[in-house]
NUROTI-909114 format. One record per residue (C-alpha): z negated, x, y negated. Coordinates in Angstrom, 2 decimals. Example, Ala and Ser with C-alpha at 12.3 -4.5 7.8 and 13.67 -1.06 7.14 Angstrom:
! residues 2
[loke [-7.80; 12.30; 4.50]];
[loke [-7.14; 13.67; 1.06]];
! end
This chain:
! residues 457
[loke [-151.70; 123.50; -108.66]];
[loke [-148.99; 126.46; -108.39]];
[loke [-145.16; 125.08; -107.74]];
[loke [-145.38; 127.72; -105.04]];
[loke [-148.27; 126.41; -103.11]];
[loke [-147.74; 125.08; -99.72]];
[loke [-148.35; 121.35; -99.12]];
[loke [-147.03; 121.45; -95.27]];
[loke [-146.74; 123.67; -92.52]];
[loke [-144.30; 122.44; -89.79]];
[loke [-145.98; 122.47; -86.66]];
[loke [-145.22; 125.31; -84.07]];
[loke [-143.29; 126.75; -86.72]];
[loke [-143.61; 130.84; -87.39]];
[loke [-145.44; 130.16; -90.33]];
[loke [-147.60; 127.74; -87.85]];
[loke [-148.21; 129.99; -85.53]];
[loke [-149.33; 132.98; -87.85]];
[loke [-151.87; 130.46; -89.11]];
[loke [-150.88; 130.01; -92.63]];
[loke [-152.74; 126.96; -93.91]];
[loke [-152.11; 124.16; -96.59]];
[loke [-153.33; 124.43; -99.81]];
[loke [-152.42; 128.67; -100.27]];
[loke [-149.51; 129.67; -102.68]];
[loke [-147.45; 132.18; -101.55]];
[loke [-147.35; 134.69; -104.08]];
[loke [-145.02; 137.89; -102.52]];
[loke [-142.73; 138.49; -99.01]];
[loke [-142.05; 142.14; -98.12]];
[loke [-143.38; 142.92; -101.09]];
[loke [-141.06; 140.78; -103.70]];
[loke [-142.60; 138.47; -106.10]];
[loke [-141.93; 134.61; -104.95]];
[loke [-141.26; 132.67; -108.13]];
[loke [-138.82; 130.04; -106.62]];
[loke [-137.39; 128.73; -103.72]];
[loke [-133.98; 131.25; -104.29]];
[loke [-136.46; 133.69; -104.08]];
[loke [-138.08; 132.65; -100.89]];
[loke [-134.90; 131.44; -99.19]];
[loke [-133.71; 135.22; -99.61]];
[loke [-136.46; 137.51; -98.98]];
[loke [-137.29; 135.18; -95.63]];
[loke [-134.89; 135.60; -94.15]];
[loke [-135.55; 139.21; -92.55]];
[loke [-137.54; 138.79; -88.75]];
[loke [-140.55; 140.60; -89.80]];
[loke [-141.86; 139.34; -92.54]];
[loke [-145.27; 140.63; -94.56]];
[loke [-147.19; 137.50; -96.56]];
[loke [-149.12; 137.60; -99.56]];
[loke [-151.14; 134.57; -99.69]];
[loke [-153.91; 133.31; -102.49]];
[loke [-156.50; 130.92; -101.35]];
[loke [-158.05; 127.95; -104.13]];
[loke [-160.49; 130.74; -104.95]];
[loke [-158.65; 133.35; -106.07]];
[loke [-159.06; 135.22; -103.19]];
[loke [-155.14; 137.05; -101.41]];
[loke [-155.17; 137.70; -97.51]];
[loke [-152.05; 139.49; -96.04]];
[loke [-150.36; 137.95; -92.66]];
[loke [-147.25; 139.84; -91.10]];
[loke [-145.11; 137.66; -88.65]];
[loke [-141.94; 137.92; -86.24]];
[loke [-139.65; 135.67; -85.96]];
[loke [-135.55; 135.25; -85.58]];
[loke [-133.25; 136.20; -88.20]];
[loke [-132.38; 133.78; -90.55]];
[loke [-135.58; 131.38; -88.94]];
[loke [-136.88; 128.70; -91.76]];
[loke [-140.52; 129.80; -92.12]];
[loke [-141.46; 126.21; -91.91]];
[loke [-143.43; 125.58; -95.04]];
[loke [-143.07; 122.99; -97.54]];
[loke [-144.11; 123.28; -101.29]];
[loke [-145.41; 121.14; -103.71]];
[loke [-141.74; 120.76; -105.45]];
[loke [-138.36; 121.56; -103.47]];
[loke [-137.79; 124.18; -106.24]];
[loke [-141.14; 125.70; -105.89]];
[loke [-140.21; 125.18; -109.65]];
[loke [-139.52; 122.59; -112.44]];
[loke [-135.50; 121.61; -112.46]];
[loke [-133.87; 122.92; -115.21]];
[loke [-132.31; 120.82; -117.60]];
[loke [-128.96; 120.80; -118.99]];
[loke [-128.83; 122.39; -122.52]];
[loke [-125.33; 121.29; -123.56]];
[loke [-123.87; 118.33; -125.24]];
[loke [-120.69; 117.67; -123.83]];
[loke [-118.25; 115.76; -125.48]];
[loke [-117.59; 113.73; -121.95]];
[loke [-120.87; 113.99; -120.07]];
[loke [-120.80; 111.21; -117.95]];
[loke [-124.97; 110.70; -118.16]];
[loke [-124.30; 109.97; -122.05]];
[loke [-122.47; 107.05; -121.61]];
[loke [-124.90; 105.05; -119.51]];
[loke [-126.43; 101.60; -121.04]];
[loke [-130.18; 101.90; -121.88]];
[loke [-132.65; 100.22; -119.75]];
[loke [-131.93; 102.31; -116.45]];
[loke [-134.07; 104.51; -114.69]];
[loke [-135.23; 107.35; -115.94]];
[loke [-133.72; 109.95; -113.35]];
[loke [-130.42; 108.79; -113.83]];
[loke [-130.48; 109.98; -117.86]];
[loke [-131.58; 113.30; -116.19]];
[loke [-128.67; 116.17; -116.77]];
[loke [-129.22; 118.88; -114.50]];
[loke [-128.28; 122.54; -114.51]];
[loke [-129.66; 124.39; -112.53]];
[loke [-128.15; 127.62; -110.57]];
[loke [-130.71; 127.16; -107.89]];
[loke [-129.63; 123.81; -106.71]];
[loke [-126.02; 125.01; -107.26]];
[loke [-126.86; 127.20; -104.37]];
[loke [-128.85; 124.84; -101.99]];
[loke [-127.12; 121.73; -103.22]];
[loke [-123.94; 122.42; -104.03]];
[loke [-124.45; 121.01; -107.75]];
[loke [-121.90; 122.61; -110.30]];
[loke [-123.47; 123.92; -113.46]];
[loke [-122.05; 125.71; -116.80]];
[loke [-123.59; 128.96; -116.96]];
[loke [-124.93; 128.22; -120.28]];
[loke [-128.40; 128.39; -120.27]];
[loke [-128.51; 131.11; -117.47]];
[loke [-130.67; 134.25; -119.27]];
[loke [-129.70; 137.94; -118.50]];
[loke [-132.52; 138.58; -115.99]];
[loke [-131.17; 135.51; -114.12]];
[loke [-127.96; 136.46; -114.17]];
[loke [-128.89; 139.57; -112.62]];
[loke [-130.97; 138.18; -109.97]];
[loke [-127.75; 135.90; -108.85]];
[loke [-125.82; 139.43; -108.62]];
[loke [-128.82; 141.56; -107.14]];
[loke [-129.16; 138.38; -104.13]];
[loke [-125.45; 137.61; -103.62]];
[loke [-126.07; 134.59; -102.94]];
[loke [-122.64; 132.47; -102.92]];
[loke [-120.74; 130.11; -103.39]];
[loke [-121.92; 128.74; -106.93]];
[loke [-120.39; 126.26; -108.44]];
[loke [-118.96; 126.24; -112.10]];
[loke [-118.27; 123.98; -114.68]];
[loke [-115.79; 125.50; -116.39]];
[loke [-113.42; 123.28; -118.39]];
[loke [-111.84; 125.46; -120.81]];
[loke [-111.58; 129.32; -120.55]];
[loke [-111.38; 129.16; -124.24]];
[loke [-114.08; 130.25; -125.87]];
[loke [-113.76; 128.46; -129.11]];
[loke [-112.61; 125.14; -127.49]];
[loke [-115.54; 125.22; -124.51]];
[loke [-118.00; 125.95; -127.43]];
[loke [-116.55; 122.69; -129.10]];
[loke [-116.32; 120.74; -126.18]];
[loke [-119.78; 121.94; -124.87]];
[loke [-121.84; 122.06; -127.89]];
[loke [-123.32; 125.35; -127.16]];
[loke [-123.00; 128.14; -128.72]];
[loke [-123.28; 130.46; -125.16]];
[loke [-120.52; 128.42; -123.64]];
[loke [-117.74; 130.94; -124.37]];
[loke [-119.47; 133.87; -122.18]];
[loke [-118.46; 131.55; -119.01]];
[loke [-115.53; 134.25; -118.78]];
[loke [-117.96; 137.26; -118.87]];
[loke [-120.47; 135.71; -116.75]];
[loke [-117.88; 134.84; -114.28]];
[loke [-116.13; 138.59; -113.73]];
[loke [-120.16; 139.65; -113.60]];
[loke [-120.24; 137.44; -110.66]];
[loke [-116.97; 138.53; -109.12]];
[loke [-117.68; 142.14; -109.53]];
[loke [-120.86; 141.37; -107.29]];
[loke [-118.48; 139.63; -105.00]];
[loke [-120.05; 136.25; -105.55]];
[loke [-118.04; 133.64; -104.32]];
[loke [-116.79; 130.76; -106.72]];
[loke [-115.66; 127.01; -107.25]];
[loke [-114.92; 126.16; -110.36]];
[loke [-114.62; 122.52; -111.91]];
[loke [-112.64; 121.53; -114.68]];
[loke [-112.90; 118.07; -116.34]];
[loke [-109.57; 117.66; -117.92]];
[loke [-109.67; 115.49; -121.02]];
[loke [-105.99; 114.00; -122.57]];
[loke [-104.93; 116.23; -125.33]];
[loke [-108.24; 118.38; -125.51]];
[loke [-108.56; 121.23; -122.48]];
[loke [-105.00; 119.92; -121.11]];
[loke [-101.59; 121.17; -122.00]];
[loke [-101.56; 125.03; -122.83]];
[loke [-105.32; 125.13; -122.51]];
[loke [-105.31; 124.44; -118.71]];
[loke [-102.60; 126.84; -118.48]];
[loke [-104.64; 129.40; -120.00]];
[loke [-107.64; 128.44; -117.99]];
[loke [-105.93; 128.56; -115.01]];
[loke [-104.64; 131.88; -115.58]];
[loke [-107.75; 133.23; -116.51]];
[loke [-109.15; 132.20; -113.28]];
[loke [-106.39; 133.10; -111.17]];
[loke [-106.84; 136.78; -112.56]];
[loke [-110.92; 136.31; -110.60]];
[loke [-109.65; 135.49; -107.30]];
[loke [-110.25; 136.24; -104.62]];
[loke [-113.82; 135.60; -106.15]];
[loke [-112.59; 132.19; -107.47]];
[loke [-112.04; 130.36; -104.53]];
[loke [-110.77; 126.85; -105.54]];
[loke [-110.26; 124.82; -108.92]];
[loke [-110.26; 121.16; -109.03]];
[loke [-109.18; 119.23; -112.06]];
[loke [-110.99; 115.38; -112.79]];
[loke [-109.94; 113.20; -114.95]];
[loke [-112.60; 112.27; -117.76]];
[loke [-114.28; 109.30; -116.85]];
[loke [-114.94; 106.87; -119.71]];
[loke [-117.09; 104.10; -119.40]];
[loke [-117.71; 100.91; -122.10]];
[loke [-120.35; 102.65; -123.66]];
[loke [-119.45; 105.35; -125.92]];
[loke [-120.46; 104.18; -128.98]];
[loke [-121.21; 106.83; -131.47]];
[loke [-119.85; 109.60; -128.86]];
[loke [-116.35; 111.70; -129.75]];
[loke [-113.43; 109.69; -129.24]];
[loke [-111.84; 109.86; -125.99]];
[loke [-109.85; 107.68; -123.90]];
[loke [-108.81; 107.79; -120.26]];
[loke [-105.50; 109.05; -119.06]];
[loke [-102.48; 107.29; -118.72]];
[loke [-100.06; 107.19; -115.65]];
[loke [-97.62; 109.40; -118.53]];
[loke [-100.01; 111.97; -118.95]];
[loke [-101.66; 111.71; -115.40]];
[loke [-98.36; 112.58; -114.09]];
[loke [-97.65; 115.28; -116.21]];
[loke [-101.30; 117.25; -115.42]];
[loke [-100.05; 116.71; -111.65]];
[loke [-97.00; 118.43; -112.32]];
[loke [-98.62; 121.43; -114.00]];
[loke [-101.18; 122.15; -111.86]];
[loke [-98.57; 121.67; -108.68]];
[loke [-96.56; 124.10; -110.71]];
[loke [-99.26; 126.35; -111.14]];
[loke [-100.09; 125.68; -107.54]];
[loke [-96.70; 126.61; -106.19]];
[loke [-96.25; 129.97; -107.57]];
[loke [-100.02; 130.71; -106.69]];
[loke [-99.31; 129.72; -103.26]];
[loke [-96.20; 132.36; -102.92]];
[loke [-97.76; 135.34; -104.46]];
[loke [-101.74; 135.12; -102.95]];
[loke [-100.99; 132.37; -99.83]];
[loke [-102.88; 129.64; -101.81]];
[loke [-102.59; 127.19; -103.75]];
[loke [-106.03; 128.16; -105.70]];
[loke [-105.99; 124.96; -107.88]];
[loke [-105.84; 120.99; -107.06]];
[loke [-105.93; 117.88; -108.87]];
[loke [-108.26; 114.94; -107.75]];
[loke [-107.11; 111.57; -106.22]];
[loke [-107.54; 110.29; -109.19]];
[loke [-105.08; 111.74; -111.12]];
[loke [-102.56; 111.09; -108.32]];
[loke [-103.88; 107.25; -108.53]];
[loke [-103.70; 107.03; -112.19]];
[loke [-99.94; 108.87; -112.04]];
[loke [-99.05; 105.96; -109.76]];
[loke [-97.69; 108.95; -107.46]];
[loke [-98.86; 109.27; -103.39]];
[loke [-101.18; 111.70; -102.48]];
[loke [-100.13; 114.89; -100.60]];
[loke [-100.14; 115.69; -97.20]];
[loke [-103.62; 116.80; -95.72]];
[loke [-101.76; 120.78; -95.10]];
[loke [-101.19; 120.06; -99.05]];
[loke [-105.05; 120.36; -99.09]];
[loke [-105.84; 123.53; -97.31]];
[loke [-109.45; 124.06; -96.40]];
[loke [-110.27; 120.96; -98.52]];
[loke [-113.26; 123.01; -99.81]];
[loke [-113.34; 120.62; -103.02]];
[loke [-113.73; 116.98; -101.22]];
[loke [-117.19; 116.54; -103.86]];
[loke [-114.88; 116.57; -106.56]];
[loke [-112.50; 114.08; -104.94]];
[loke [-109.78; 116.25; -103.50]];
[loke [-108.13; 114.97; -100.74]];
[loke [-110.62; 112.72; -99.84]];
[loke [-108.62; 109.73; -99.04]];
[loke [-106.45; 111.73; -97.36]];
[loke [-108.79; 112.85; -94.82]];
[loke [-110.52; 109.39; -94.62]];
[loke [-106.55; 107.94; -93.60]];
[loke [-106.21; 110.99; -91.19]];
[loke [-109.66; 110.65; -89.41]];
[loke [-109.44; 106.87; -89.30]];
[loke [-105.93; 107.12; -87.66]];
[loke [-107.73; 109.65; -84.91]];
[loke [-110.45; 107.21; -84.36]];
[loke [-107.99; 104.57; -83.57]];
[loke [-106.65; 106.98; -80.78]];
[loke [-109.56; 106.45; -78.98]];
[loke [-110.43; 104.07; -76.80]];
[loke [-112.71; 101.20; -77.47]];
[loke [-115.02; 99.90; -74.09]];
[loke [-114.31; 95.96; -74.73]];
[loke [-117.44; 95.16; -77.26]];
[loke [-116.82; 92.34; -78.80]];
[loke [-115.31; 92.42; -82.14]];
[loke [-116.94; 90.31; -84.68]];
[loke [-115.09; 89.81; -88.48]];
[loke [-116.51; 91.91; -90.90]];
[loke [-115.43; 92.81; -94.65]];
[loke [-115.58; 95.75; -96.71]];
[loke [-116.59; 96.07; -100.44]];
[loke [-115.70; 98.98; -102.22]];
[loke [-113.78; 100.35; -105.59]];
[loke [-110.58; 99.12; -106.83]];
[loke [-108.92; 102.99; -106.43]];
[loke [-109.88; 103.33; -102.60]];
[loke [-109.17; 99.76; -101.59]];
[loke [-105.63; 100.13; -100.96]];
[loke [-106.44; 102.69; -99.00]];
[loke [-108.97; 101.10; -96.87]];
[loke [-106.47; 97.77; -96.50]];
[loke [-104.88; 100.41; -94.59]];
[loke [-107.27; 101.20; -92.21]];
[loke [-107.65; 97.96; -91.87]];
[loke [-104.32; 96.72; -91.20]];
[loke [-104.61; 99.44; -88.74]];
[loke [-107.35; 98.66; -86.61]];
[loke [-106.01; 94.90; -86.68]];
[loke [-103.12; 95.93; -85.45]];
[loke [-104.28; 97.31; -82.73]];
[loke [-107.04; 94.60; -82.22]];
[loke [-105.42; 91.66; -83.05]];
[loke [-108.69; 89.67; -82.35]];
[loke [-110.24; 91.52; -85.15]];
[loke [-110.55; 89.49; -88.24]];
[loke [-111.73; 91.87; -91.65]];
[loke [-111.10; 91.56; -95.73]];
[loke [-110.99; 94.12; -97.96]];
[loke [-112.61; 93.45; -102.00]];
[loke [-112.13; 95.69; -104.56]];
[loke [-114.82; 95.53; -106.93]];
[loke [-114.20; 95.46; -110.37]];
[loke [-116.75; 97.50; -112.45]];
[loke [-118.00; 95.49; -115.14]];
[loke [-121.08; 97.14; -115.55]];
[loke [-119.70; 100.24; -116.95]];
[loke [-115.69; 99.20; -117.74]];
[loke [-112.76; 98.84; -115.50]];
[loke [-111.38; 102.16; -116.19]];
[loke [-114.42; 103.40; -113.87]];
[loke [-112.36; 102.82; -110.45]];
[loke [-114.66; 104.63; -108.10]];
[loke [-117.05; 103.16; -105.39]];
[loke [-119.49; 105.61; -106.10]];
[loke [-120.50; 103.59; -109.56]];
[loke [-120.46; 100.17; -108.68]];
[loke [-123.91; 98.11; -108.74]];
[loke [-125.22; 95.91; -106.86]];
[loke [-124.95; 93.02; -109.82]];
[loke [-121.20; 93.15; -109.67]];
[loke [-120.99; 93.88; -106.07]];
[loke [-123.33; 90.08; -105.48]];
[loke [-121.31; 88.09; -108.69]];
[loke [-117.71; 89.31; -107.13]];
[loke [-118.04; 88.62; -103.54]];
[loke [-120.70; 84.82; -103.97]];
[loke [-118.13; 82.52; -102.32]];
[loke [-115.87; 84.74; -100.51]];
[loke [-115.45; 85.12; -96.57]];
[loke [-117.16; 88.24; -95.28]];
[loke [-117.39; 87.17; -92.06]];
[loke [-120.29; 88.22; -89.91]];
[loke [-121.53; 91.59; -91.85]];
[loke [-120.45; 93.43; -94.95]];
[loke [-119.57; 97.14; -94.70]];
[loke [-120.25; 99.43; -98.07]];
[loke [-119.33; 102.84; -98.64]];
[loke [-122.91; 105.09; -98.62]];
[loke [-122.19; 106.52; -102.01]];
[loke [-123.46; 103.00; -103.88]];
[loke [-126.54; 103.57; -103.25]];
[loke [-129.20; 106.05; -104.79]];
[loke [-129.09; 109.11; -101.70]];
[loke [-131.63; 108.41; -99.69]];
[loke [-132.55; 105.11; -100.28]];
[loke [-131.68; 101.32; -100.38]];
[loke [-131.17; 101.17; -103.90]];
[loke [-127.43; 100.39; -106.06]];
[loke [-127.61; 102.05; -110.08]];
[loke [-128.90; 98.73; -111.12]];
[loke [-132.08; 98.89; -109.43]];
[loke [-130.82; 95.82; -107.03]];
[loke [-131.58; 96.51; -103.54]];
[loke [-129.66; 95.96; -100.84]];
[loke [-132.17; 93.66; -99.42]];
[loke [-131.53; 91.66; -102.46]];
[loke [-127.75; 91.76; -101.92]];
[loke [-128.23; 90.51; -98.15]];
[loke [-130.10; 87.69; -99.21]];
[loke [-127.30; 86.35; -102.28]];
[loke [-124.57; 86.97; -99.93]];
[loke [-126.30; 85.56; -97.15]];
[loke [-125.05; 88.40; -94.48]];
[loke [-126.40; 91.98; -93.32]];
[loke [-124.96; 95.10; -95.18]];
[loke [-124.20; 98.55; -93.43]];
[loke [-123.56; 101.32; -95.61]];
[loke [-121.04; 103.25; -93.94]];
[loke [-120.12; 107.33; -94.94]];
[loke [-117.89; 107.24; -97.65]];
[loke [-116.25; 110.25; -96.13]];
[loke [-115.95; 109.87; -93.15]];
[loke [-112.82; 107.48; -91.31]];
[loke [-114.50; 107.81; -88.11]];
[loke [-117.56; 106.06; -89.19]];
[loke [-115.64; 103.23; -91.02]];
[loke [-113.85; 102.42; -88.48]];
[loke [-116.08; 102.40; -85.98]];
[loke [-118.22; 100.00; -88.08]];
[loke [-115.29; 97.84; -88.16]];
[loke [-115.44; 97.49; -84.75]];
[loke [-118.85; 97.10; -84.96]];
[loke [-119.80; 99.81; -82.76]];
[loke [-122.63; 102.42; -83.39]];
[loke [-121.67; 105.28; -86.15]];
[loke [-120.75; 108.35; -84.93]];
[loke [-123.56; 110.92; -84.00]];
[loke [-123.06; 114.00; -86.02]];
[loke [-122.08; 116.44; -83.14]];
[loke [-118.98; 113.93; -82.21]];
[loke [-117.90; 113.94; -85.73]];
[loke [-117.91; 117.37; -85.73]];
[loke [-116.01; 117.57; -82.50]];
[loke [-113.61; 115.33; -83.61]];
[loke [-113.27; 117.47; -86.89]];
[loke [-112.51; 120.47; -84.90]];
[loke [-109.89; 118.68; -82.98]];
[loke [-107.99; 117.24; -86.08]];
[loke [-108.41; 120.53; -87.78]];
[loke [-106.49; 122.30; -84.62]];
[loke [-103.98; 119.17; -84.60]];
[loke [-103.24; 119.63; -88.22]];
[loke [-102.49; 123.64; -88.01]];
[loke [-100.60; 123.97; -85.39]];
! end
């Protein structure tokens, strides 16, 4: 069956009501071929909309239909795509997916790169295997912001560091995109003594000279995990050379900031962690449009927790609880909890790093820590009456760590219920430290608003 035919029509949705049935593939809108779901995302948008639809036998019917501007249609296809994902074609020398252990499953060994779900999903992808016609499909919709990998600017080093032998265009492809006023991110995994150094100064310049089309750069430290074996030799950064990226991107930073009013570039937490140095101040972040790649995240985790402590609390009772999370956020979240003890001094919590044997203690992050080493670190120590994780653990979605061990199984070794708590969000963790409900969406967003007015005054 066609990746374009429709498995589910949303009732007393437009396409609903215009009697558009499951099992036809939509084939053309206003006259536009549909190959793909950037395709029908665009040309759907308009309020009056003319279908091409093919039945099972071959047969087309036409159906024209109102409905608002911007309205989903309401049909679902047999893949989100309404095409096969497209894999990545590279061979980076620090891809992340490469140094997994064998044995897992088989979507995590899957290395995307795909400009569709850069769009929809906010993935970040490296331009190489984009052809021409695609290209200038991305430039004819506008659609924006995508997200680059970028890395190097140097066309001879991101051909060596990507294994590809299209990786240099990224510049070309890039002003192609700016020209068409495509918005951009870009991402640049910084590796010691590789893309660093007078590389990143020449990759930050180049980008620079695309802005206002380049919107933001963060720079990530490689991550490098126990099993490389056979890979290029890397190693991760030291607090020396963490510092010293810190100071030449804030360098970089600071004379952006005075001649275009922003900063344009960022480094991670990481870095800052690594460098031993405190993070900025959340103004330092801006419109924190790079929080995926870990910039300023902590900070606005300690600056939402501090507002949720502002509010009152209607006298539940407060019943000890203990968090489990990665050694580089736990000092951070000791502080929220100190915090909320404070100001409860009934409340009883504990705060665990978790080590990450699985993969190799340089990997810090909560975001990679199974459920193995999550059960083996924490048998025998007080968690009190339920165990708080950050959401980012688990497989999106699901109940699931990397390892395949569920958090059912978890419960039942630790002997005490698990709540995986937004690893974003402060509100949310510290309401489940209080053990209240988490935050509906519209409150978080409320409170958002007011800490984003608070913070720019």
């Amino acid at each position: 069956m066609s990746m374009t035919a429709i498995r589910a029509v949303e009732p007393r949705s437009p396409a609903h009501r215009a009697g558009i049935r499951v099992g036809e593939t939509l084939t053309h809108i206003n006259g536009h071929p549909i190959l793909d779901v950037l395709d029908y995302k665009f040309y759907s948008y308009d309020p009056r909309l003319e279908l091409v639809l093919k039945e099972a036998d071959g047969s087309e019917r036409t159906v024209r239909l109102r409905k608002d501007e911007g309205e989903d249609l309401g049909l679902e296809f047999e893949t989100y795509l309404m095409d096969r994902a497209r894999s990545c074609a590279n061979n980076c020398i620090f891809c992340f997916v490469d140094q997994m252990p064998p044995g897992m499953r088989p979507s995590l060994y899957f290395k995307d790169d795909d400009a569709r779900l850069s769009f929809l999903m906010g993935n970040y992808l490296t331009l190489t295997n984009l052809s021409k016609r695609e290209i200038e499909r991305i430039c004819a919709l506008r659609i924006s912001p995508i997200n680059i990998s970028v890395h190097t600017t140097d066309p001879v080093l991101r051909e060596e560091m990507l294994h590809h032998r299209r990786a240099g265009e990224v510049l070309e492809i890039m002003s192609r995109f700016a020209q068409a006023n495509i918005r951009m991110n870009c991402q640049i995994v910084s590796c010691p003594g590789i893309n660093d150094g007078p590389a990143l100064e020449k990759t930050l310049q180049d980008l620079c000279a695309l802005y206002p089309a380049v919107e933001s750069v963060a720079i990530v430290p490689v991550g490098v995990t126990k099993f490389r074996e056979g890979l290029h030799p890397l190693s991760p950064y030291t607090p020396q050379q963490a510092s010293a990226v810190i100071d030449q991107v804030e360098a970089f930073a600071a004379a952006s900031l005075a001649q275009r009013g922003t900063r344009l570039a960022w480094c991670s937490d990481e870095f800052y962690l690594l460098a031993g140095r405190p993070l900025p101040e959340k103004a330092f972040y801006e419109d924190m449009n790079q929080l995926e790649n870990g910039v300023g995240m902590l900070r606005l985790l300690l600056s939402q927790a501090h507002m949720a402590l502002e509010d009152p609390m209607d006298g539940a009772p407060l019943t000890p609880f203990s968090v489990a999370t990665g050694v580089s956020a736990a000092p951070f979240i000791q502080q929220i909890a100190d915090a909320a003890q404070a100001k409860y001094p009934s409340l009883q919590g504990w705060v665990y790093p978790i080590r990450n044997e699985f993969f190799g203690e340089t990997i810090t992050v909560s975001g990679l820590i199974t459920g193995g080493d999550l059960i083996r670190q924490l048998r025998g120590k007080e968690l009190g009456q339920r165990l708080l994780i950050p959401s980012n653990m688990l497989r999106s979605g699901e109940q699931v760590f990397l390892d395949d061990i569920t958090v059912s199984d978890v419960e039942r070794e630790l002997g005490v219920p698990v709540t995986a708590v937004d690893a974003e969000s402060g509100f949310d963790l510290v309401d489940a430290m209080l053990g209240l409900e988490v935050t509906s969406p519209e409150v978080c967003h409320q409170r958002e608003e007011t800490e984003y007015y608070q913070y720019n005054q």
